[in-house]
Every structure is written in C-alpha cells, then in structure tokens.
C-alpha positions in Angstrom: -49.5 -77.7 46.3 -53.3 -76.7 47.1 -54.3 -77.1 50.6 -50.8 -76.2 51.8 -50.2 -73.4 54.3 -48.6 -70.3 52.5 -45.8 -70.9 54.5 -44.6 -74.2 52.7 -45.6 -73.5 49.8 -43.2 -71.2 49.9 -40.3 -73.4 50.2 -40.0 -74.4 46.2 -36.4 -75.9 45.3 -33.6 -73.0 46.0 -35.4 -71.6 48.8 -35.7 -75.6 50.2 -32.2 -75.4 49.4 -31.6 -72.5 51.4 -33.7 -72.6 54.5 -32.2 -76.4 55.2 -28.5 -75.1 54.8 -29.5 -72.9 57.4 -30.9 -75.4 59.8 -27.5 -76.4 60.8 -26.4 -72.8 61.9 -25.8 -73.5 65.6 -23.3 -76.9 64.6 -21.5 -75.1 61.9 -21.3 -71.4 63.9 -18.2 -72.2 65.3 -16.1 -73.1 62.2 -17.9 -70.1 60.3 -16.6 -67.6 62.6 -13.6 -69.4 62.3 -13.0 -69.3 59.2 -14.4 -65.6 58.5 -11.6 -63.9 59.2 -8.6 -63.4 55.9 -5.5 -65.9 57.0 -2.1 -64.9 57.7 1.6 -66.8 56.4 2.3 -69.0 58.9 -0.8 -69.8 60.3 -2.2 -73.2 60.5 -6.1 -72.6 61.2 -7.8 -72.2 64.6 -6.3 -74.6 67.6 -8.8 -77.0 69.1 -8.7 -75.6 72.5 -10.8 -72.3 72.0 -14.2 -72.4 73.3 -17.7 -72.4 71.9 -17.8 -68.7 70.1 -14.4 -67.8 70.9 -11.7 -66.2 69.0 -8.6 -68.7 68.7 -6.6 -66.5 66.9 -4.8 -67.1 63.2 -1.3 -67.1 64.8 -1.5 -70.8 66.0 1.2 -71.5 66.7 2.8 -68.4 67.6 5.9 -68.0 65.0 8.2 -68.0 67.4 8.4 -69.0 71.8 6.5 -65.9 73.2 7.7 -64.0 76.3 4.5 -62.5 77.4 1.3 -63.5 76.9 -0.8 -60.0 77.5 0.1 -56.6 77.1 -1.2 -53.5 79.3 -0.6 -50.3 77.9 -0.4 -47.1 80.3 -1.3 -44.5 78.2 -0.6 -40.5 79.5 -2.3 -38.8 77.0 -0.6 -35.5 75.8 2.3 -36.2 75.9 4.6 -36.0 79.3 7.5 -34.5 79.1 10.8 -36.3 78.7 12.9 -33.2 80.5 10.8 -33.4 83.5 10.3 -37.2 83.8 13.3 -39.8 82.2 16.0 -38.0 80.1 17.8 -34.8 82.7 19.8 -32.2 80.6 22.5 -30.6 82.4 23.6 -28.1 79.2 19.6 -27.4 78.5 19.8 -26.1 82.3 22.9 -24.5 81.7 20.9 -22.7 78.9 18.0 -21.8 80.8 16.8 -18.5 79.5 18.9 -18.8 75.6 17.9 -18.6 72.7 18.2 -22.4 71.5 20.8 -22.6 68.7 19.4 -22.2 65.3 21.2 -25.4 63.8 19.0 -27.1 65.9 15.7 -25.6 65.4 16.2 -24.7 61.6 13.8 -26.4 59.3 12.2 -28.7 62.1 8.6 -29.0 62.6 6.9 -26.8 65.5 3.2 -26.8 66.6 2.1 -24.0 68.4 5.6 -21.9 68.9 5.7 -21.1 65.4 6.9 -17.3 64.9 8.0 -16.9 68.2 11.1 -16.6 69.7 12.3 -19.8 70.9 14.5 -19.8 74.1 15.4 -22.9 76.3 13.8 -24.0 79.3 15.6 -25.7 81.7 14.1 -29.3 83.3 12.1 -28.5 86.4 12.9 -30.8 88.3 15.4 -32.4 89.9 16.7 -35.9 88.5 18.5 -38.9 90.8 19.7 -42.3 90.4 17.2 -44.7 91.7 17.8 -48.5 92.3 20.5 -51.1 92.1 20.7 -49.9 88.4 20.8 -46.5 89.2 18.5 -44.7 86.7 18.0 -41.8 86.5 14.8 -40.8 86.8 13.2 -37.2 87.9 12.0 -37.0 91.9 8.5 -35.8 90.4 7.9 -39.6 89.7 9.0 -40.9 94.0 7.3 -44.0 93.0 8.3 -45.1 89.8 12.1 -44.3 91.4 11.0 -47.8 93.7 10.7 -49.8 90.4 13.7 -48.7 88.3 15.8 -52.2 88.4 12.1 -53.7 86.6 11.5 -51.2 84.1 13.6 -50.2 80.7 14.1 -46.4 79.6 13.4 -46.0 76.0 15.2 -42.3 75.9 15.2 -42.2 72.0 11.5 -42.7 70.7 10.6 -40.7 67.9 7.1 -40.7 66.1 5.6 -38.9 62.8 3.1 -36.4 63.8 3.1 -33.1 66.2 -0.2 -33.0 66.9 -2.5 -34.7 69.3 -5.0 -37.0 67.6 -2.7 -38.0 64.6 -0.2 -39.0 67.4 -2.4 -41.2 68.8 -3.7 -42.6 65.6 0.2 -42.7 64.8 0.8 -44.7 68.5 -2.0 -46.4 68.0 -2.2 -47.8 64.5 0.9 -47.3 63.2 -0.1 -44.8 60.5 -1.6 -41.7 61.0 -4.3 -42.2 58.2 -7.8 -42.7 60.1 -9.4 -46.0 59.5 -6.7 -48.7 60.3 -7.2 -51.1 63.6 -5.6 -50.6 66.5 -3.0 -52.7 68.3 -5.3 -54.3 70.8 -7.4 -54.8 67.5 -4.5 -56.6 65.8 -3.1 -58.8 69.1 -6.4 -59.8 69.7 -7.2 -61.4 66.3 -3.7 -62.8 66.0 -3.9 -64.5 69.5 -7.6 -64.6 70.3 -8.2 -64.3 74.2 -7.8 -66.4 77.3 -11.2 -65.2 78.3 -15.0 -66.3 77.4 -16.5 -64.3 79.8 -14.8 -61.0 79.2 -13.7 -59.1 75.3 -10.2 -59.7 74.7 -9.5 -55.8 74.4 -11.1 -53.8 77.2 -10.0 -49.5 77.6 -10.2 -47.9 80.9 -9.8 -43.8 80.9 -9.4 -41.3 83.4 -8.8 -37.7 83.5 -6.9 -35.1 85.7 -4.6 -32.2 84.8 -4.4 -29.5 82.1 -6.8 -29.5 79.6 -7.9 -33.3 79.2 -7.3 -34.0 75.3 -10.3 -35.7 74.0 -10.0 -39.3 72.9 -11.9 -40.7 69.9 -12.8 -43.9 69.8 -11.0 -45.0 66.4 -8.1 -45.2 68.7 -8.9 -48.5 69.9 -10.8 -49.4 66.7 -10.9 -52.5 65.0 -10.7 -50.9 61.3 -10.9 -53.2 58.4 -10.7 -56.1 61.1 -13.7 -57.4 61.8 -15.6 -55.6 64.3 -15.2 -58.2 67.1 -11.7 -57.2 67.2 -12.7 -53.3 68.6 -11.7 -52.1 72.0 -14.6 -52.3 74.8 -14.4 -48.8 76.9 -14.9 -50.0 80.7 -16.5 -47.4 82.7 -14.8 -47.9 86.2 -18.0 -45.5 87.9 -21.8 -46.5 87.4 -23.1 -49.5 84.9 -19.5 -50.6 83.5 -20.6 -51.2 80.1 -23.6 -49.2 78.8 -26.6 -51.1 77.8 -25.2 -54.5 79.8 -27.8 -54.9 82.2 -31.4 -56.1 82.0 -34.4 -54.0 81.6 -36.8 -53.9 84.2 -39.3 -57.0 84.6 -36.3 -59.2 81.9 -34.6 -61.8 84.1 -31.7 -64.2 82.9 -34.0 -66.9 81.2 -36.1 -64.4 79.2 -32.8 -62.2 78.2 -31.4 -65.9 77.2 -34.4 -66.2 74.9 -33.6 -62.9 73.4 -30.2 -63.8 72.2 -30.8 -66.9 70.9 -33.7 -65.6 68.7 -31.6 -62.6 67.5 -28.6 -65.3 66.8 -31.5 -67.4 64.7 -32.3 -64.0 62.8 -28.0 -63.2 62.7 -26.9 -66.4 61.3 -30.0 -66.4 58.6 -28.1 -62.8 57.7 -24.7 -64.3 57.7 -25.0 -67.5 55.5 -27.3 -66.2 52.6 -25.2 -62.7 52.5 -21.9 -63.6 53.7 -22.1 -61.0 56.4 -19.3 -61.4 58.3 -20.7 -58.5 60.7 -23.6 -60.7 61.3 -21.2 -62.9 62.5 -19.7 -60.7 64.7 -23.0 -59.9 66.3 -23.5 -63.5 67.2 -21.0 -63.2 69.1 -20.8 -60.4 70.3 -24.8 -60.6 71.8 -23.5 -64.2 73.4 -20.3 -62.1 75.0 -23.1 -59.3 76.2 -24.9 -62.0 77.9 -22.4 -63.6 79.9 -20.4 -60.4 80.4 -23.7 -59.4 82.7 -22.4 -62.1 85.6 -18.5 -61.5 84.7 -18.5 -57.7 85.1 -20.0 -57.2 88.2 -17.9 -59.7 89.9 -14.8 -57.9 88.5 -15.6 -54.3 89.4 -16.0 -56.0 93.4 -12.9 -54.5 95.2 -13.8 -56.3 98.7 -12.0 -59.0 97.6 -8.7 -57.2 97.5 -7.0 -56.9 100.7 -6.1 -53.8 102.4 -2.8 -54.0 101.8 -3.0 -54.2 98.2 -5.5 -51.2 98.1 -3.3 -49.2 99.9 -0.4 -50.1 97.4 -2.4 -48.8 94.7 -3.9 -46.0 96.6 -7.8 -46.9 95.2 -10.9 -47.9 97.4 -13.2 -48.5 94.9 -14.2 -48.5 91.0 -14.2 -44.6 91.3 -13.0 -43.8 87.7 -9.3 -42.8 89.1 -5.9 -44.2 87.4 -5.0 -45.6 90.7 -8.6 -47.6 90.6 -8.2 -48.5 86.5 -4.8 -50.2 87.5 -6.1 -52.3 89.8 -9.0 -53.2 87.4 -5.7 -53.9 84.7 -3.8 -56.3 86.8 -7.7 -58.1 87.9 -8.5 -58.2 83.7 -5.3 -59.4 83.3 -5.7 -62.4 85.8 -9.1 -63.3 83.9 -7.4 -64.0 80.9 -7.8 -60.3 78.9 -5.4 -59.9 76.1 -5.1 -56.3 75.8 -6.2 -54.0 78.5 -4.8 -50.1 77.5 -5.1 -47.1 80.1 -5.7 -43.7 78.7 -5.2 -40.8 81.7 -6.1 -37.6 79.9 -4.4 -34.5 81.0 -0.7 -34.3 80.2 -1.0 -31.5 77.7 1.2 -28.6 79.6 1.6 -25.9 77.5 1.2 -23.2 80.7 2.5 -23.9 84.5 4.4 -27.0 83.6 5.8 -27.0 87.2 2.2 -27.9 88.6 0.6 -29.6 86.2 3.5 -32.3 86.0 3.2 -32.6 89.9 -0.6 -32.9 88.9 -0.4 -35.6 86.6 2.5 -37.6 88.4 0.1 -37.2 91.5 -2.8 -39.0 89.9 -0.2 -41.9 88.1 2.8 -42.4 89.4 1.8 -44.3 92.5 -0.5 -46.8 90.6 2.2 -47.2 87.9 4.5 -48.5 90.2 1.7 -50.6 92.2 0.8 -52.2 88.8 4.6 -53.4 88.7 4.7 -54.6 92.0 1.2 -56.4 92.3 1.8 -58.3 89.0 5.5 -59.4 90.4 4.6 -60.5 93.7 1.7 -62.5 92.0 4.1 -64.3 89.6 2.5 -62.6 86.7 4.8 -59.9 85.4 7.2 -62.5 83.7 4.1 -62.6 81.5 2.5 -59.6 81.0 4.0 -56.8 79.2 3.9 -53.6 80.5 4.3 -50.0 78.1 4.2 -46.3 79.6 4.2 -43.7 77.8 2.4 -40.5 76.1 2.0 -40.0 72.3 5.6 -37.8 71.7 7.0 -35.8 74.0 7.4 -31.6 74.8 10.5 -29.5 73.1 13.4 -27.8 75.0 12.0 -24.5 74.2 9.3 -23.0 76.9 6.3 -21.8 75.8 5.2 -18.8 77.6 1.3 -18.1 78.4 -0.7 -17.3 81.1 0.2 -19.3 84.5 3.8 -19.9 84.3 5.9 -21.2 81.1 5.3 -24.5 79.5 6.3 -27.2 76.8 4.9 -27.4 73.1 4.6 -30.8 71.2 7.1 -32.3 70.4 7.8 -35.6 67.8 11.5 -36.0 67.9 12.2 -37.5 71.1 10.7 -38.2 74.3 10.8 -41.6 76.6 8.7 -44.6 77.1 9.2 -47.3 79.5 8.7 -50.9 79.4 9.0 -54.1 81.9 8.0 -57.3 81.9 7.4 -60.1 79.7 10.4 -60.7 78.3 12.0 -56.9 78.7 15.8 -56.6 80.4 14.7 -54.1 83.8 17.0 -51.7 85.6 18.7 -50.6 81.7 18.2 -47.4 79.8 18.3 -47.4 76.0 19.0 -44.6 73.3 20.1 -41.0 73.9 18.9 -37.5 72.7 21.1 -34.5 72.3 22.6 -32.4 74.8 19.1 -30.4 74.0 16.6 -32.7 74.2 15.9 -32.0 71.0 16.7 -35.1 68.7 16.9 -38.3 69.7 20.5 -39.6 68.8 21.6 -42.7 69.9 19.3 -45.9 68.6 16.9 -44.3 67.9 13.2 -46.1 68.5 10.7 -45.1 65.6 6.8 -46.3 67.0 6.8 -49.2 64.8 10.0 -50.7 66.3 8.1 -50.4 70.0 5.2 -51.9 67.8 7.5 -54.7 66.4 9.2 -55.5 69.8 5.7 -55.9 71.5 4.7 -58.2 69.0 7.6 -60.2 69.4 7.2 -60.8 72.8 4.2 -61.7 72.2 5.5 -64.8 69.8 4.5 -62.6 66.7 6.9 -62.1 63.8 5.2 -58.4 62.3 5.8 -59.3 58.9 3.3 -61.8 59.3 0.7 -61.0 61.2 -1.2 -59.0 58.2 -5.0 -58.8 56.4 -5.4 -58.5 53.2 -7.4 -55.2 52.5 -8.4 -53.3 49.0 -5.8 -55.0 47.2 -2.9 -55.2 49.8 -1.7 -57.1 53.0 -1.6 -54.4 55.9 0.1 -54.8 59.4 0.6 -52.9 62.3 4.2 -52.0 61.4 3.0 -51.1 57.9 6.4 -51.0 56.2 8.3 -50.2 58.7 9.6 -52.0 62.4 12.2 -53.6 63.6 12.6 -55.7 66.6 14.6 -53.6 69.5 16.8 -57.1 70.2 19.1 -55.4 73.2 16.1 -54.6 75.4 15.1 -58.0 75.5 16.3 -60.0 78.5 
C-alpha cells in the first residue's frame, strides 16, 4: 500500500465494507425511513403512493372505511366552563347562593377551594335553543348558536386530573405521566400526511383573557415516537417558523447544497449506528428546505376573499384565533393531518361574567366560521372537528378579588364535535342536576380519543409502539368507541 494517499489506505476490508454500503444511501433512504419505525397488527408496510422522504404511515390500509381524513382540534385552554357555555342548570340557579349539598361534595377532589365554604353559583348566563335541533346552548356563544344542527354536545366528559398541565398531558396523551406522544404524534405516524411540502402536525396558539396558562411543548410531543412525529408550532405574526429562512448572502442553490451535504454526513450517522434520529433529520432538513417556498405562500391572506375574511373576522396572519382558523381550514386544504389550536386564557377563577364574554369574544365567531368555510367548501364531511378545554369549572363559585369565579373541575364539563363522520344538531350524556358529575354516558378522554381514531379508519387497539418492554397506545388501556354519535 506505499505510495497511496492516506486516505485509501485507510479503506482496509470492514471499513471497504462499510464506506461502500454507504454509497448507496440516497437509493436505499427511502425504504430505511420506512422501515425505521416499530410496526403495528394489521399493518401491511408502507403503500407505494407516498413520496420521496415522506411518511406513508404503518396503518395501510386503514383497519376499517374512514370517515374523516384530518382532524383539527380547537383547544380553549383552562378549561371553559360547562354552566356558562353547553350544559344550563335550572336547580344550580335555583341554588344560587347555598351551600352545595354535602353528598355531593364529600370525598371528591377540589383544587384551589379546599377549606372553604363551598356554596353554588348559579350559570351566568342565559341558555336558548338554537337551530332546527334546538340545542341548547348559552347566548354568550351568538355564533356557535348558528351552527348547532352541525355540531354534537358531549355533556358528560370526564377526565383524571384537576390541574392544568396534567390535564393537558391527560387530553393530550392519554396519560398524565410526562413523556408519552401526543395525538397529532400518534395520527400522523399511523396515517402519514397528504402533504410534502408542509409537517403533517402543525400548532397554532393564541392568547386572550384571564391569566393565559402556559403551554409546554411536550403537549404536542412526539415521545418515544420518533421525533419526526412532533408537533411544528406555527407562529401566525413575524418568520412563521423560527430559523426557516436563509441567512443573508445564502440563496436557494447554495442552502440546497447545505442540505444535501448535512444528509451525506446524517445518513453516514444512521447506517453505521442505527440512528433512527439521524434519520429523522434527513428528513426533517429536506421538509425545512421546501417548507421555505410553502409557508410563505400559506400565511398570504390576499387570496381569500372578502367575504370569507369577514366570516372569520381576521385580516391578516396577526396571531388572533380568528386568524389561526383561517390558517386551520388553509393547512387543512394542503393536505395537513393534524392541525390543533391552543387559545390560552380560559382560566376564570375571578369575574367569570367578563372573562367568559372575553374568551367567547376572541373564539366564538371563528369557531363557527371554521364550520361554515369547511362546509361550503365540501370539506367538512372529511375533516373532523373537536372543541373543547382540558375539564371543565365546578358548581361552587370561587370568590376573589373582581367578582366570583369557577375552580377546576375534572368530573364533567362539555366538548363538541362535527364533521367527519359525527351525527350534528344531537347532544349526548347528562350531568347532575348540579353540574357536578356527569351521569348519563358518561365520556372518559380516551373514548373521545378512541372515537377520533375511528373516524379516522383506526381501530385503537392497534395502532401501538412497542416501548421498554410493552405496546403503548393512545387509549392506553382504556377507550371505547362512542358508536351513537356517529352519523
């Protein structure tokens, strides 16, 4: 070997070995990533139709017809209260002022009223039947009153934790133990995405109201998935995603260069140590790149007519609810599997009375848009669409400074859904004549877990990963499918 450059005299038999498996990286990429992720029962290996670097999913085909084909999630973080939105109490009104009855109370959990005296608070608002159907539905929400015949009441949800962030994790995850992936997390690597130029799970937040709840980002985390499964945050104001665009003097070619030398250097990582996160940054860089023509296009309301701006009640990319709707139902016509909403403010301890007018102010309109918009485009048979807060706020007021309030509350309080595949204009379970408990078929999160995934053409006992020692899914063991909402 004398006379060689050091270079090749490097390559002696394994290394050979090595470096030429290598050399076929860019062919074999696509059945790697493939291949990376731990199979489910019932699924037959990727579909031929995904494109180059794209997530087909393991649930091919689906285990049963689906009814929607996205979902979009229209989270009111805090927790909205039940008594002032879906679910009136004409004996808690009755009541106003009363002690609540100690067989209802006795040995239940409460957040922050514990030790105090615990008296009833009546709804605040008044409550009338709206549509065809006639719902009823509290006139602190005018617009989603226009949209009762699409949407289904879920009056009887209960969940497993009374405070904030293990709600969400709870709402979330299914589990209120930190670490496990999200439901955009687990849709998107069941189903893949009908989008190459966009993630298949984008988050859009807001903010308005009382005391905005911070939101950690291990809600829409990807967990023990791999990390291509993980939420993107949007920003709807300023560069939409942070780092996306080019530094100064770097124009398209030259950024193209980068990538494709840091995929060289990412797939040497990934084939000698089985890095399956070296995978993911393949292609995740490849998404970056082309997300830096897609994303601009998308945040570009001028297309929009004025009509449908007005319907939403947004102008621009401006960070608003209103606006992050509008950027829902334009994700969702790109082909985005999960797009979730988080509006941060619904935590009303104090002045319940204006804050709910608050919160309703920033949210109602655009909920009800969203509904519209997608049904008048032919697209709301297909998408499914969830409202709701984390649990809901008790029957008892909580007095401080500003006016009386609601505490947290985990045994009842009311989602909606419509669309893809849901029976509109119906409302479904029952709490007591309190508010307190729900009563009357009663929906635990993983059964609105379950039921999503169903319409979705996913049986939840089989969409699970094998992790330290044990197939996980979203429904953990739990879920069942909520078969009479289902049109």
């Amino acid at each position: 070997m004398n006379g060689l450059p050091d270079i090749d005299a490097f390559m002696f038999r394994r290394a050979f070995l090595t470096q030429s498996m290598i050399g076929v990286g860019s062919t074999a990429l696509a059945a790697l990533m493939a291949r990376n992720a731990s199979p489910v029962a019932g699924a037959t290996g990727p579909p031929n139709h995904a494109g180059p670097g794209q997530w087909p999913g393991v649930v091919d085909p689906r285990h049963h017809p689906p009814r929607a084909k996205r979902v979009i999630f229209l989270c009111m973080a805090g927790g909205p209260s039940h008594l002032e939105t879906f679910d009136p109490k004409p004996t808690l009104a009755a009541m106003d002022g009363q002690p609540m009855p100690g067989s209802v109370t006795d040995q239940q959990p409460i957040a922050q009223l514990q030790g105090q005296t615990l008296r009833c608070l009546a709804p605040q608002f008044r409550f009338d039947r709206s549509g065809e159907s006639g719902q009823q539905i509290s006139d602190v929400l005018p617009w989603t009153r226009t949209v009762a015949d699409e949407i289904c009441i879920l009056r009887s949800m209960v969940t497993e934790a009374i405070n904030h962030d293990p709600a969400h994790t709870y709402m979330n995850t299914g589990s209120t133990i930190s670490g496990r992936p999200s439901m955009g997390s687990w849709v998107t690597y069941g189903l893949g995405s009908e989008c190459q130029d966009l993630p298949g799970f984008v988050v859009l937040t807001s903010q308005g109201g009382r005391n905005p709840q911070p939101l950690s980002s291990r809600q829409w985390h990807s967990g023990f998935l791999p990390g291509r499964f993980q939420g993107v945050p949007f920003q709807t104001f300023g560069d939409p995603v942070h780092y996306l665009g080019n530094p100064a003097g770097v124009n398209r070619g030259r950024q193209r260069d980068v990538v494709e030398a840091i995929r060289m250097l990412n797939t040497i990582v990934g084939r000698r140590q089985s890095d399956s996160e070296a995978l993911t940054r393949i292609s995740q860089y490849e998404l970056a790149f082309r997300m830096q023509s897609s994303v601009p296009e998308l945040r570009e309301f001028s297309d929009e007519s004025r009509a449908t701006l007005d319907l939403y009640g947004a102008r621009e990319p401006d960070g608003s609810f209103a606006a992050n709707c509008l950027m829902a139902r334009r994700l969702a016509e790109r082909g985005v599997r999960f797009i979730q909403l988080y509006h941060r403010g619904w935590d009303h301890h104090n002045d319940l009375t204006r804050f709910m007018k608050v919160c309703a102010g920033h949210c109602d309109q655009a909920s009800a848009a969203l509904i519209t918009d997608l049904k008048q485009r032919g697209m709301l048979d297909e998408t499914l669409v969830i409202w709701g807060g984390e649990f809901g706020r008790t029957p008892m007021a909580q007095t401080n400074k500003g006016g009386p309030g609601r505490d947290h509350h985990m045994r009842a309080f009311s989602v909606w859904l419509a669309g893809g595949g849901i029976r509109g204009g119906q409302t479904y379970g029952a709490t007591d004549d309190l508010g307190y408990h729900a009563v009357d078929r009663v929906v635990h999160v993983n059964d609105l877990h379950a039921t999503m995934l169903h319409l979705l053409g996913i049986d939840h006992h089989q969409l699970t990963y094998r992790f330290q020692g044990r197939a996980f899914r979203l429904t953990d063991v739990g879920g069942r499918v909520v078969q009479d909402i289902l049109a």
